[in-house]
N, C-alpha and C positions, 0 to 999 in steps of 0.2 A: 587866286586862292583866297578863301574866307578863313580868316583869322581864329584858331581855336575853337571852329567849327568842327565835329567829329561825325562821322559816316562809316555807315555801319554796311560790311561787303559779303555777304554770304553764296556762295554759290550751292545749287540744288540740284538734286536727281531724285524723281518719281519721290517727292516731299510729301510727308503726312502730317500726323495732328502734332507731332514731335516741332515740328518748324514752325506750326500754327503757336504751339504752346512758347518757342525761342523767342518768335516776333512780338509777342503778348508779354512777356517780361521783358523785353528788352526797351519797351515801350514804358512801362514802369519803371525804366532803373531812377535813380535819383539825378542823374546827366544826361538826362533824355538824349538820343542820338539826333541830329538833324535831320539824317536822311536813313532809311536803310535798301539799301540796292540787293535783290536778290536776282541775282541771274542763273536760270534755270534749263536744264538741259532739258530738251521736249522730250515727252513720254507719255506712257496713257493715261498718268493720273495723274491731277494739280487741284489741291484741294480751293473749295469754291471760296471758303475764310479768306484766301491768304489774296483775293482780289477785291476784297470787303474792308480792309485795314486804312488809316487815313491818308492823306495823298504822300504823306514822307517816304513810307511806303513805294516801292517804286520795282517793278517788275518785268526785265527783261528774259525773251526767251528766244533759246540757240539751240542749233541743232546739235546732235549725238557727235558729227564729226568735227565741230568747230570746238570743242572744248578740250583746256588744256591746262595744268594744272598752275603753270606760272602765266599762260598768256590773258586766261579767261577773266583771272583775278585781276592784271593790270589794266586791261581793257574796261573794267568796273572802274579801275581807279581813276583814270583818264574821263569817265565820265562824270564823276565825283568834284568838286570844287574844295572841298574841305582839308584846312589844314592835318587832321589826324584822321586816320584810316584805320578800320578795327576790323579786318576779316577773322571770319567766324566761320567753323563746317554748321551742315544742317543738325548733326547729330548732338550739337554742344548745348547744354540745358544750364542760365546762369544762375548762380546759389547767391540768393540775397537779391536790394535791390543799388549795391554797391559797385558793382563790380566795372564800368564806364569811369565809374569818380575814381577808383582805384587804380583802374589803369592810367587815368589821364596823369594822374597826381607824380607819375613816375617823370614825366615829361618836364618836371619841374630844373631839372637839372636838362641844361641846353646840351650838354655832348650826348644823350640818351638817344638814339634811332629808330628803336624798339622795344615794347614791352608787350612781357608774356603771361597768364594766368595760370594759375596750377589747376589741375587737373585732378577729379574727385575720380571715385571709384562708385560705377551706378549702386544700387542693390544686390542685382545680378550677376553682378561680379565674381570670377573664380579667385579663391584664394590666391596663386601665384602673380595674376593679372593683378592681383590687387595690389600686393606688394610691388611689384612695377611701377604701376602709378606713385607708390610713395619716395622709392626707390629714384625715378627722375622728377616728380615734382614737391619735393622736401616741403615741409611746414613754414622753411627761414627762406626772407625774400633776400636778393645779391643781385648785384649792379657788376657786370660781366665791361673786361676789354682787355687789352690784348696783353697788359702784364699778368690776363691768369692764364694764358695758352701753358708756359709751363707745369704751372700746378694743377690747371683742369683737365689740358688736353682739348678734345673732341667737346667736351660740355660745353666750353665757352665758345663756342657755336649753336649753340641748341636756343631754337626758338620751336612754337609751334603756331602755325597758325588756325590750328581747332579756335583760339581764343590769342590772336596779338592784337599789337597797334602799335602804327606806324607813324614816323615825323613824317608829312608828306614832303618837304624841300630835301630832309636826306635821303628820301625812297631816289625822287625824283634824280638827284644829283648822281644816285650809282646804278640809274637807266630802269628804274624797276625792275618787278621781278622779269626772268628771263621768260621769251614767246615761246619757246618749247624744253616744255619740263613734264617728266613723267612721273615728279616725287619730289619734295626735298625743298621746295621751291623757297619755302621759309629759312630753312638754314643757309640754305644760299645765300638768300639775301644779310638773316644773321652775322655771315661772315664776311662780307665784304664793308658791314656796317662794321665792324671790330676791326677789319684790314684796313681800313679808312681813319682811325683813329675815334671814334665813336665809342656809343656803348649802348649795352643791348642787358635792360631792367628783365627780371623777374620778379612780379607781385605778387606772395604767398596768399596777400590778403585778398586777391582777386580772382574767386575759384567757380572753376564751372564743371559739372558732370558729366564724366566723359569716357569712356573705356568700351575694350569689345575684347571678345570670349572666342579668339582667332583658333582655326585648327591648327594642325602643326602642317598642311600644304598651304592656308593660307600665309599662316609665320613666313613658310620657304615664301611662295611668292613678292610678300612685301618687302621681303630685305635682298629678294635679286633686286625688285623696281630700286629699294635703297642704296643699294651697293652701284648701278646703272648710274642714276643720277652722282654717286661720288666719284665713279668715273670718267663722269664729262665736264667736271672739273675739277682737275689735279690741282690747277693751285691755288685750290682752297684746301684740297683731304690728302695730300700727297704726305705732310710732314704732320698732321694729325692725324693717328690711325684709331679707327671706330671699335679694332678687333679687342683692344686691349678694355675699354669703359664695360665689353659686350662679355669680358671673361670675369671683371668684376661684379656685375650684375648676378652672373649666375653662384659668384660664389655668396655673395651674401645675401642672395637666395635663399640656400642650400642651407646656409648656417639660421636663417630665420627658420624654416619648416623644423630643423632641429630644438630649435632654442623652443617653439611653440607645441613640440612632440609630434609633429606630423613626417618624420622621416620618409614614410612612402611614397610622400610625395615629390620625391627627390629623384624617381624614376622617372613620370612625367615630366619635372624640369630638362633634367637633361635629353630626352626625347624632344620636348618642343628646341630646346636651345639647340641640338642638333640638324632639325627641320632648317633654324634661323641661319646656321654656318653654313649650310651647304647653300639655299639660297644666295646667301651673302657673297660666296667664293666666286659663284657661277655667275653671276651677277658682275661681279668684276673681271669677269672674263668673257661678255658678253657680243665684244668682237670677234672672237673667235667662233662663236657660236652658229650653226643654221639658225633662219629663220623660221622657221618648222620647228627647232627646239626653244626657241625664246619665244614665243607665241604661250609654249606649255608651259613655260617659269613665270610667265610675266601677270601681275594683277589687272594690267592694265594692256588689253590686247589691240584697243582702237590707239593707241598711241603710238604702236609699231603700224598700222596697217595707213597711220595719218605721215608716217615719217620713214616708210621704208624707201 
């Protein structure tokens, strides 16, 4: 392991100028990353930039069925030497050229496992989405463990890895992320690093651009894939339940569009948050389910076809 070394782990699919533009700021932050690992699921397009970059740069490519949402990323890690580990999706765009030094800075405190960046809202952004975003990633940074489970609940588990990083000795020590994971794979790990006795930083001041404009089948879809992954580990989500953080949201939703005069929009809310419950439900019930019917809920269809 290299000491305070940090590497930077992004996994890709059919990447465009958006990952060209990620790698080109991430290259400029002020803690330049040592290495950045992008491992890439084949497809027709990989743009020709992103083989042009300096040798830190590092480029591996996997096929369609070998990818996996907790094993792909670990598999990066394992080729990594670096004590801190910062995976990143393709779609995350970082604001400033702070945000490396911001994360790292959380690490200053030795029980910290992981830390997290808040999440902007593109330009694009729908009103409701947008609220969301601020809704889970508030303006005030909080150093999360397990004396807030009763005041947080489900929050003090939330990590994201659009933009974490990770103590590499405590990844390592609770086996990294899991080899087969369809979702979630950060919280997972989030909570085993808070069941450990750990703690898991949120940095306000470390924000990157980041949101999508989901329909209400794809809402259903993501929160069956979510509800899937909190059922294949109970004893992390058994005695924290996601339903109650999910009935909060929409109420102070609801009260926002009113406070801002947009009442009508309180139709669509409830519409998509209905898409998200019935997902969610079905999703936790996903053993009982045909395969023929979880193929049609699921976001993620090469995951059941890699694991049935």
């Amino acid at each position: 392991m290299r000491k305070n070394q940090i590497d930077v782990i992004i996994p890709t699919y059919r990447p465009d100028e958006r990952v060209v533009l990620l790698v080109r700021r991430l290259l400029k932050q002020s803690r330049r990353p040592d290495h950045i690992y992008l491992v890439n699921t084949v497809s027709e397009s990989f743009p020709k930039e992103l083989t042009e970059f300096p040798d830190e740069v590092i480029v591996t490519h996997i096929r369609p069925e070998q990818f996996d949402h907790g094993g792909t990323r670990h598999e990066a890690a394992m080729r990594s030497k670096a004590e801190f580990l910062l995976y990143m999706t393709q779609d995350a765009v970082p604001v400033g050229e702070d945000l490396i030094e911001t994360l790292y800075r959380c690490f200053e405190d030795e029980k910290v496992g992981a830390a997290y960046a808040r999440q902007l809202p593109a330009p694009d952004c729908h009103l409701i989405e947008r609220y969301t975003r601020s809704f889970n990633y508030p303006p005030e940074s909080c150093v999360k463990s397990a004396e807030d489970l009763p005041k947080m609940g489900i929050k003090t588990y939330f990590c994201s890895d659009v933009c974490a990083m990770y103590r590499r000795p405590i990844y390592e020590s609770l086996g990294g992320f899991e080899e087969k994971m369809i979702f979630n794979e950060d919280m997972v790990m989030a909570a085993k690093i808070i069941q450990s006795g750990y703690k898991v930083a949120y940095a306000a001041e470390a924000k990157v651009i980041h949101s999508h404009n989901y329909s209400c089948m794809q809402q259903f879809k993501r929160n069956f894939d979510l509800a899937v992954s909190q059922t294949d580990f109970p004893q992390i989500f058994e005695e924290v339940k996601s339903e109650n953080e999910g009935i909060r949201l929409v109420k102070e939703t609801a009260r926002y569009l009113i406070r801002i005069k947009k009442p009508w929009l309180i139709f669509s809310l409830v519409t998509k948050s209905g898409f998200k419950f019935l997902g969610y439900r079905l999703g936790k019930q996903y053993k009982k389910l045909p395969g023929q019917v979880i193929r049609r809920c699921t976001m993620n269809r090469r995951y059941w076809e890699n694991n049935s």
